[in-house]
Backbone bond lengths (Angstrom), bond angles and torsions (degrees), N, CA, C in turn:
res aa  C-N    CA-C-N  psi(-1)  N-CA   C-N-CA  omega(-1)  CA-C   N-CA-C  phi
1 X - - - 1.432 - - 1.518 110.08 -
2 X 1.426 116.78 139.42 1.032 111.28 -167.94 1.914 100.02 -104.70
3 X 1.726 116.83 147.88 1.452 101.47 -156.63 1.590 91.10 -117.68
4 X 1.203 102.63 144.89 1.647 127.73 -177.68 1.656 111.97 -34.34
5 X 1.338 127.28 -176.97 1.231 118.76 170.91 1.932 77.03 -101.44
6 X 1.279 97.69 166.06 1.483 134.58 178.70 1.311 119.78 -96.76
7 X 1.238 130.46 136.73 1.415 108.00 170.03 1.303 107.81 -124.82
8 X 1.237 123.70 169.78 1.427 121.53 -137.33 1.813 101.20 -87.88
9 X 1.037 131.99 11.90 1.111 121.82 -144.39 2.057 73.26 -132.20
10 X 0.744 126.24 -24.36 1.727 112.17 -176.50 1.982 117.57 -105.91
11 X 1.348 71.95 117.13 1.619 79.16 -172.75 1.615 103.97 -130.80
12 X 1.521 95.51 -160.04 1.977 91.50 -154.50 1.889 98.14 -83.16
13 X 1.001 112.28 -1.33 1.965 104.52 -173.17 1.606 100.05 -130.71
14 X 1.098 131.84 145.69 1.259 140.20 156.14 1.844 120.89 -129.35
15 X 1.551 120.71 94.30 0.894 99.41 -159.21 1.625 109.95 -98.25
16 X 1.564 122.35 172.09 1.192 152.35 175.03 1.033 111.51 -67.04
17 X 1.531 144.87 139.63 1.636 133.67 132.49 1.717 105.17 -68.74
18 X 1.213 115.69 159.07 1.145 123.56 170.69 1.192 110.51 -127.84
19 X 1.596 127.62 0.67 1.293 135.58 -178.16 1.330 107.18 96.14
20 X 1.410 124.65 158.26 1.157 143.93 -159.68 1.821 107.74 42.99
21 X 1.269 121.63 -116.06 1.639 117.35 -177.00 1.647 89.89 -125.88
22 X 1.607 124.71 49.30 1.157 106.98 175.72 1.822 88.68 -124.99
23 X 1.377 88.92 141.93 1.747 85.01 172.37 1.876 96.31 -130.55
24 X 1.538 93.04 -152.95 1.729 97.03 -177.50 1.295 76.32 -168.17
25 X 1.783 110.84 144.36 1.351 135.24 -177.50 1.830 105.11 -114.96
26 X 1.082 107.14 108.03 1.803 121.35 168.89 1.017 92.87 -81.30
27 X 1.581 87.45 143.50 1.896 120.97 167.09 1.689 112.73 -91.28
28 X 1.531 79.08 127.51 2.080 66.47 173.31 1.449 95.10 -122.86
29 X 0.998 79.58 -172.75 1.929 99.77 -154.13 1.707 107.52 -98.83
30 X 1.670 112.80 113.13 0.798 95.41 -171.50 1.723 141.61 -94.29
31 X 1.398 86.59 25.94 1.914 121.19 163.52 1.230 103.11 -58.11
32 X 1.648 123.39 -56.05 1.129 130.30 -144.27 1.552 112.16 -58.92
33 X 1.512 112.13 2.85 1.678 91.26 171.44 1.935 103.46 -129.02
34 X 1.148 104.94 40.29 1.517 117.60 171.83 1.243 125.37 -104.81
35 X 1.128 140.94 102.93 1.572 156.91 -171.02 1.683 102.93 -31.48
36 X 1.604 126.78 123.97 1.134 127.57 -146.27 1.184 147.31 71.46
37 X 1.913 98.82 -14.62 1.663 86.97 170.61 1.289 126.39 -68.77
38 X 1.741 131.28 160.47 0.873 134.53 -178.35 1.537 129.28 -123.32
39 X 1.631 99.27 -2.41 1.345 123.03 -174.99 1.540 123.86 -34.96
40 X 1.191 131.29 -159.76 1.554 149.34 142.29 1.784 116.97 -63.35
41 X 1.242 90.64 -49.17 1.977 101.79 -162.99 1.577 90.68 126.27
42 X 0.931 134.42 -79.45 1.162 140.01 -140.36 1.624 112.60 -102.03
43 X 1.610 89.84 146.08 1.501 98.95 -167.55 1.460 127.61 -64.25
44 X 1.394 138.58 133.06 1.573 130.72 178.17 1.810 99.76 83.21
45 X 0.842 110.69 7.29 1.772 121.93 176.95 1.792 113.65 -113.05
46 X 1.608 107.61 109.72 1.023 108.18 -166.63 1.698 95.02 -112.09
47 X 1.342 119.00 174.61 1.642 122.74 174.71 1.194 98.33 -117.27
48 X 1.212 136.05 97.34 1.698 150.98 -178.11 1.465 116.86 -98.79
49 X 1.445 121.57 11.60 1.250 126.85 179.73 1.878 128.93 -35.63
50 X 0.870 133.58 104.33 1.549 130.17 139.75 1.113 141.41 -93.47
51 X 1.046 116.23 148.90 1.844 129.89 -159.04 1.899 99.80 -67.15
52 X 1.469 124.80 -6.75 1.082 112.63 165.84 1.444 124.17 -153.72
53 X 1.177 124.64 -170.91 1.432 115.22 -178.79 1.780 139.95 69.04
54 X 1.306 112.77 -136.67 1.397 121.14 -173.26 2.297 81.82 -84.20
55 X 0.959 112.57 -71.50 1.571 109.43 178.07 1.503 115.29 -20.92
56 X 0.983 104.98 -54.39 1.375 122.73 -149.71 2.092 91.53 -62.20
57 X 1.332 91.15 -53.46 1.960 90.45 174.09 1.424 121.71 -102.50
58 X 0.976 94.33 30.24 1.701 105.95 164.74 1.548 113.99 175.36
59 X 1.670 95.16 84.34 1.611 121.75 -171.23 1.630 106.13 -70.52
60 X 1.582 121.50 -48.92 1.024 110.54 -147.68 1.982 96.16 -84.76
61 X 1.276 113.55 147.28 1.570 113.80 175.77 1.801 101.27 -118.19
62 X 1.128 107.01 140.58 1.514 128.13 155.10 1.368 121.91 -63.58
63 X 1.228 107.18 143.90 1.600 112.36 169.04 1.282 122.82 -155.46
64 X 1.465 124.85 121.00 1.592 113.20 -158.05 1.596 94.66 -121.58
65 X 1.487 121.18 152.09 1.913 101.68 -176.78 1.325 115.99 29.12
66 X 1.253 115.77 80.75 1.621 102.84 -177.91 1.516 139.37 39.56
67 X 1.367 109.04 2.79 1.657 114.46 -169.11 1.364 108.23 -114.45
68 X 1.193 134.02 126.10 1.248 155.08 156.12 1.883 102.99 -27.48
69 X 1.446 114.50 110.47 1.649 93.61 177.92 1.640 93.55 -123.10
70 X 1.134 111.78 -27.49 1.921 96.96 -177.82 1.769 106.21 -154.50
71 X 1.512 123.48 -175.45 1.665 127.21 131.73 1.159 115.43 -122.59
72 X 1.439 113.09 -164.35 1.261 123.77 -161.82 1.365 101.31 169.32
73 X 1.727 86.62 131.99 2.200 100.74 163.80 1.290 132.99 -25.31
74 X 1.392 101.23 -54.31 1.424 104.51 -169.09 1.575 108.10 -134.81
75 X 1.420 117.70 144.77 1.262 119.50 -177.72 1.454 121.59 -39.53
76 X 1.124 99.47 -45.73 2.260 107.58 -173.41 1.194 92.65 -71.71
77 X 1.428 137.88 -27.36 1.656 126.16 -177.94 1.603 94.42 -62.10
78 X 1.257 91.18 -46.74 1.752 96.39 -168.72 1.677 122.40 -45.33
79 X 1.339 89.88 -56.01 1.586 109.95 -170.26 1.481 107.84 -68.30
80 X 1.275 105.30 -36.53 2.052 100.76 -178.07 1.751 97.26 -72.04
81 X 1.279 109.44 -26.23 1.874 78.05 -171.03 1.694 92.53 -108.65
82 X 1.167 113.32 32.46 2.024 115.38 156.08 1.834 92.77 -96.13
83 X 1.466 117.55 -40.13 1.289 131.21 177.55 1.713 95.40 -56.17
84 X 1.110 132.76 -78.69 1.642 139.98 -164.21 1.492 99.71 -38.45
85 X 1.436 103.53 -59.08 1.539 110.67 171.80 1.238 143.22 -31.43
86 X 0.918 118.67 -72.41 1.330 161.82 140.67 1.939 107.05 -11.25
87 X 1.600 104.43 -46.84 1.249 119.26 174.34 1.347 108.99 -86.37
88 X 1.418 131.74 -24.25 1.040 128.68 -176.93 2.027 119.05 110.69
89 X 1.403 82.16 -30.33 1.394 96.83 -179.53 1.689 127.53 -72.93
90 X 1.176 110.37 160.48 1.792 119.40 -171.67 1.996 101.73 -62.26
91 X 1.178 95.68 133.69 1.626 89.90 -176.94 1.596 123.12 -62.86
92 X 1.327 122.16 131.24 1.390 122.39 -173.63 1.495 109.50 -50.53
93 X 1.473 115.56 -175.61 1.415 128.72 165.81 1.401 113.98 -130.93
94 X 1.626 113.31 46.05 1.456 105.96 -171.97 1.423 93.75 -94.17
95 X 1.330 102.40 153.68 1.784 138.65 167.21 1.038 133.11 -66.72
96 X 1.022 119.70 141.06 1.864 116.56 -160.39 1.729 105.53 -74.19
97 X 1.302 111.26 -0.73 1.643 114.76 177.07 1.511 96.44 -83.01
98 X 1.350 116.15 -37.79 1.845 103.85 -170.85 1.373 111.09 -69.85
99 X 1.692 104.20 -44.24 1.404 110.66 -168.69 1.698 112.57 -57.07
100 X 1.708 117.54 -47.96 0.852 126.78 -141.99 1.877 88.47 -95.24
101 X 1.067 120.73 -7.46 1.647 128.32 169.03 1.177 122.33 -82.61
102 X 1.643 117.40 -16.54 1.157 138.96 -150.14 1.654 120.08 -122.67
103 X 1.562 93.70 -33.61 1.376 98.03 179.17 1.904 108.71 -129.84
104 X 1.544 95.18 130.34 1.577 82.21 -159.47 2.024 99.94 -88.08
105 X 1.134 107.71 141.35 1.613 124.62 -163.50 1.882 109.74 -72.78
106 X 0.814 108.82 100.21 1.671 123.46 -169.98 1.779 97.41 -99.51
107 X 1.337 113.84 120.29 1.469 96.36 163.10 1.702 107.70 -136.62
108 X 1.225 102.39 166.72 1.929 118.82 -145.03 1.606 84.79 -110.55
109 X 1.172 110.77 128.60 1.485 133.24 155.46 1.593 118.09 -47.11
């Protein structure tokens, strides 16, 4: 596969403020600039959608070492607690106002 040009501004972490001097660093995916991907962006963040049910409102699933650990509504819910993970730490309770203020929304063809 041949991989996209890059632009200078996307690289493998994008981090969060969380307020005061605490932030949190997301993983992105480093597919995300290869011709055909179809991913999320972000690493351990899959799009698991079904047309009904428990899927249906909470598409995106987690995955840490190969293991299934949660889902979630929306992708950035997703990715901060692959981020929490990842650190070791208890998953935050931030709000889709911080995330979505915080991280600007890129989506892949």
């Amino acid at each position: 596969m041949r991989a996209r040009a890059t632009r200078p501004e996307l690289d493998l972490v994008r981090e969060i403020d969380l307020g005061g001097s605490r932030s949190l660093r997301l993983h992105l995916d480093p597919r995300r600039t290869l011709d055909g991907y179809a991913g999320t962006g972000y690493k351990g963040v899959s799009d698991d959608y079904w047309h009904t049910g428990y899927k249906k409102l909470r598409p995106y699933a987690v995955s840490y070492d190969g293991k299934y650990v949660g889902r979630f509504a929306t992708v950035e819910q997703a990715a901060v607690y692959y981020a929490c993970v990842d650190l070791g730490m208890p998953p935050l309770a931030v709000d889709d106002e911080t995330i979505n203020s915080t991280i600007p929304l890129e989506r892949t063809a």
